[in-house]
N, C-alpha and C positions, 0 to 999 in steps of 0.2 A: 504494500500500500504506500504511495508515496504521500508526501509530508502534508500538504496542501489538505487532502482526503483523511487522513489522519485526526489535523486539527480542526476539520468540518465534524467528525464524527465526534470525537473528543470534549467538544464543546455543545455537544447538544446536550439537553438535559429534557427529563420523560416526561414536561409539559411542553415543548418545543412543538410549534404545527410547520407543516409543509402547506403551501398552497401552491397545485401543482396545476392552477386552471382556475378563470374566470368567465361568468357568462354575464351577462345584461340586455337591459333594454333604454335608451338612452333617446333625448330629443332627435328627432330625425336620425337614428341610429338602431336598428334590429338588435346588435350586437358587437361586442369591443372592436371587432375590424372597422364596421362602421364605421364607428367614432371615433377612431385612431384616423380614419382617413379623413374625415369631415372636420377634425381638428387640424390636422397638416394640409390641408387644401383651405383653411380659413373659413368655413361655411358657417355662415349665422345660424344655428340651430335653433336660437329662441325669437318667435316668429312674433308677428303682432297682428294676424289674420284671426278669420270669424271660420276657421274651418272645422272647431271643436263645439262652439256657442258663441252666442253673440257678446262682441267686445265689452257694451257697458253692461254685461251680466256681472253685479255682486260689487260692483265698483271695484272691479280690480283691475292691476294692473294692463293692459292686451297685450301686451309683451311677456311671454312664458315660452317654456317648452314644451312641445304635443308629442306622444311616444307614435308612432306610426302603428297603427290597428291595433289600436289600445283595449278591443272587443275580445283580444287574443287573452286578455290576464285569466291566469289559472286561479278560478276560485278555490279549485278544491285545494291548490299546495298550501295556499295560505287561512285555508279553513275557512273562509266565509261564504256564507248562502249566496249564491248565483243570482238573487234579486234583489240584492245589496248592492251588487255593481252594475245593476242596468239603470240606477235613480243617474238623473242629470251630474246632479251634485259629487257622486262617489264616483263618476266618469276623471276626476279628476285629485280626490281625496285617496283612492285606492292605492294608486300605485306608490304614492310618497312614500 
């Protein structure tokens, strides 16, 4: 074993995590390639359109991020009733 691997293994300790992989869903991004590329190509991901609901819904800001088919979110992984996320409102409180 050379030294390098040695002192990688040597230094771990049996609360130590590996993260050997990440997935997402990101503004105008499916997934971390996405977003890696829409960040180095400079793309404004945070939009100021009415393609989610109309702008002066709630007085908020119309400048946000929309995740692309946001219809996709898995209720069941995160445990909630599938008619929790079809109200207006949880279209956009969900996925936070």
């Amino acid at each position: 074993m050379n030294k390098i691997a040695s002192n990688i293994i040597y230094n771990m300790s049996a609360n130590d995590i590996v993260i050997s992989g990440m997935s997402g869903r990101f503004p105008l991004s499916d997934n971390t390639d996405e977003l890696a590329k829409n960040l180095y190509e400079g793309v404004d991901m945070v939009t100021g359109d009415d393609t989610r609901w109309p702008i002066d819904l709630y007085d908020m800001n119309p400048r946000m991020g929309k995740i692309i088919e946001f219809n996709r979110f898995d209720v069941t992984f995160f445990g909630l009733p599938d008619r929790l996320t079809r109200c207006p409102e949880m279209a956009w409180i969900v996925p936070e």
